[in-house]
C-alpha positions as CSV (number, residue, x, y, z in Angstrom):
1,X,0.0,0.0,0.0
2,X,1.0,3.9,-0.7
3,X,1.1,6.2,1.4
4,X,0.6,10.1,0.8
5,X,4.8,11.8,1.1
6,X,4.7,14.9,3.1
7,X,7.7,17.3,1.8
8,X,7.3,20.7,1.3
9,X,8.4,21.1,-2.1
10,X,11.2,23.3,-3.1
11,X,12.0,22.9,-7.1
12,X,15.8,21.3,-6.7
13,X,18.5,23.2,-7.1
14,X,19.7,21.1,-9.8
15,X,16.7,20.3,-12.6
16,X,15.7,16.3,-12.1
17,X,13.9,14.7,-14.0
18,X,12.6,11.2,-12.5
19,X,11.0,8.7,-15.2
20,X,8.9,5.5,-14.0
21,X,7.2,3.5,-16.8
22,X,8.4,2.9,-20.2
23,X,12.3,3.6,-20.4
24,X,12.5,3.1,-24.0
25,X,10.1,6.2,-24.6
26,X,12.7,8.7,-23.2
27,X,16.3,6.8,-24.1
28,X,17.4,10.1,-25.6
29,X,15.6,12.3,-23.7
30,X,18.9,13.4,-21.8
31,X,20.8,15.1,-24.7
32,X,17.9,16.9,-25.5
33,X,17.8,18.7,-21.6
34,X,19.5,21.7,-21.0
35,X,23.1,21.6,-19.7
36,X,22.7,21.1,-15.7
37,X,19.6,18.9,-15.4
38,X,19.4,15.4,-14.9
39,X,17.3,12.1,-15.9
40,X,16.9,9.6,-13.3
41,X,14.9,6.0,-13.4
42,X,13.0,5.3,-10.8
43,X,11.0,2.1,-10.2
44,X,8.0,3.6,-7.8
45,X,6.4,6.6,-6.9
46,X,8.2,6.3,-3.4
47,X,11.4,6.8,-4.9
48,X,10.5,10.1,-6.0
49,X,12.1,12.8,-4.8
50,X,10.7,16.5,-3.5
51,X,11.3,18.9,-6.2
52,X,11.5,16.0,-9.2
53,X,9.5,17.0,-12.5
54,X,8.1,13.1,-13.0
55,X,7.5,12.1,-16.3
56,X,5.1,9.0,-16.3
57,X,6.3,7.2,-19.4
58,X,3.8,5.2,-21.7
59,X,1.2,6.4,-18.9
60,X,-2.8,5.6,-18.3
61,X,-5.3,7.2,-16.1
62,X,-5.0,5.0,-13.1
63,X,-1.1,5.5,-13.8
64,X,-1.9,9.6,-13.0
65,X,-4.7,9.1,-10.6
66,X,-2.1,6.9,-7.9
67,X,0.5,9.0,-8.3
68,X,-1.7,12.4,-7.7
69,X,-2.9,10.7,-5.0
70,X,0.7,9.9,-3.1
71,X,2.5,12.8,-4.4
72,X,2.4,16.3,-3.0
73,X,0.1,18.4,-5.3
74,X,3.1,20.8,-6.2
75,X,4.7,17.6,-7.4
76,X,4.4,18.5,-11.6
77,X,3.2,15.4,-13.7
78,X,4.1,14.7,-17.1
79,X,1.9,11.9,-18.6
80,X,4.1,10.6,-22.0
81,X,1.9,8.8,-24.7
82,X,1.9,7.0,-27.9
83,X,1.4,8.9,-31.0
84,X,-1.6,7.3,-31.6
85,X,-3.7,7.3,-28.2
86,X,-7.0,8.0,-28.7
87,X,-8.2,12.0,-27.5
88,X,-10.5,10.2,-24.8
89,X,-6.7,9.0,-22.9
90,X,-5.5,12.6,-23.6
91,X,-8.5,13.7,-21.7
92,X,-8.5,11.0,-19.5
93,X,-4.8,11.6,-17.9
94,X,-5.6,15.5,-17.4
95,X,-8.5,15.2,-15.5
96,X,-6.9,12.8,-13.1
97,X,-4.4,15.3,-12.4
98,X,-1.6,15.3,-15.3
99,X,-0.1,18.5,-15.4
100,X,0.7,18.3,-19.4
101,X,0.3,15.4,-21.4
102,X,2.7,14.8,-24.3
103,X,2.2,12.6,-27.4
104,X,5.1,10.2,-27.9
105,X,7.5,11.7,-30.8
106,X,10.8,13.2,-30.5
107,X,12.3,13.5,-27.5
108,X,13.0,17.3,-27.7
109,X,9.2,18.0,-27.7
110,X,9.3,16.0,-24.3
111,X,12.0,18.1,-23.3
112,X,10.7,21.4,-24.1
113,X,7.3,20.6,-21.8
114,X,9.3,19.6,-19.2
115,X,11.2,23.2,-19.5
116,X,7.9,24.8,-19.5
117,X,6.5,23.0,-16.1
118,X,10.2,24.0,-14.6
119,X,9.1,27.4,-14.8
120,X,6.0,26.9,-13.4
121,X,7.6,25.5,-10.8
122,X,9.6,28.2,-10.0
123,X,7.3,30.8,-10.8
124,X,4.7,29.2,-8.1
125,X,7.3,29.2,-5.6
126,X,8.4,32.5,-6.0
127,X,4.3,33.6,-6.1
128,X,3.9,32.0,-3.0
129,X,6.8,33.8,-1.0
130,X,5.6,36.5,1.9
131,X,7.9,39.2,1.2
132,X,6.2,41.2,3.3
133,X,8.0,39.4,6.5
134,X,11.5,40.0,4.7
């Protein structure tokens, strides 16, 4: 059984990117990241870390559903799927709580979302900041 991971969630200092699923979906996703971040395998959503950008790889709805359910909301999601998936998975894995959902396809696509939900991440942390106690 899961269980929910309490962390407050600072964006890393150094960009990670942690993959569970399908490995051969993002095999050259690294030299398409820009120069500092990583790409780590992991083989459960407990060996996530606070911060990570996860990218669900070859991912369903109850794939997005358990891990919105065990990672801390600010955790970003990235559900990767084929080319081909119908529009009703595309649907499917945003209303259980995917952050972006990428069609399959060249890697630097992939790479360019997760750029995108990096700055989200950083913008929302800044946002949330009480500069008024500074």
């Amino acid at each position: 059984m899961l269980v929910q991971i309490e962390h407050d969630i600072a964006p890393a200092a150094q960009p990670t990117v942690a993959v569970l699923g399908q490995l051969s979906r993002v095999a050259a996703l690294p030299q398409h990241l820009p120069h500092g971040w990583r790409m780590r395998l992991v083989d459960g959503l407990d060996a996530v870390e606070p911060g990570e950008l996860v990218v669900l790889s070859g991912a369903t709805v109850h794939d997005v559903r358990l891990a919105r359910a065990v990672l801390p909301r600010a955790t970003r999601l990235i559900a990767l799927i084929d080319d081909w998936a119908a529009a009703e998975l595309v649907s499917g894995v945003l209303t259980a709580g995917a952050d972006v959902c990428v069609r399959g396809g060249h890697p630097g696509i992939l790479a360019g979302h997760l750029v995108a939900c990096r700055r989200r991440q950083l913008t929302e942390r800044w946002a949330a900041l009480d500069l008024s106690e500074a």
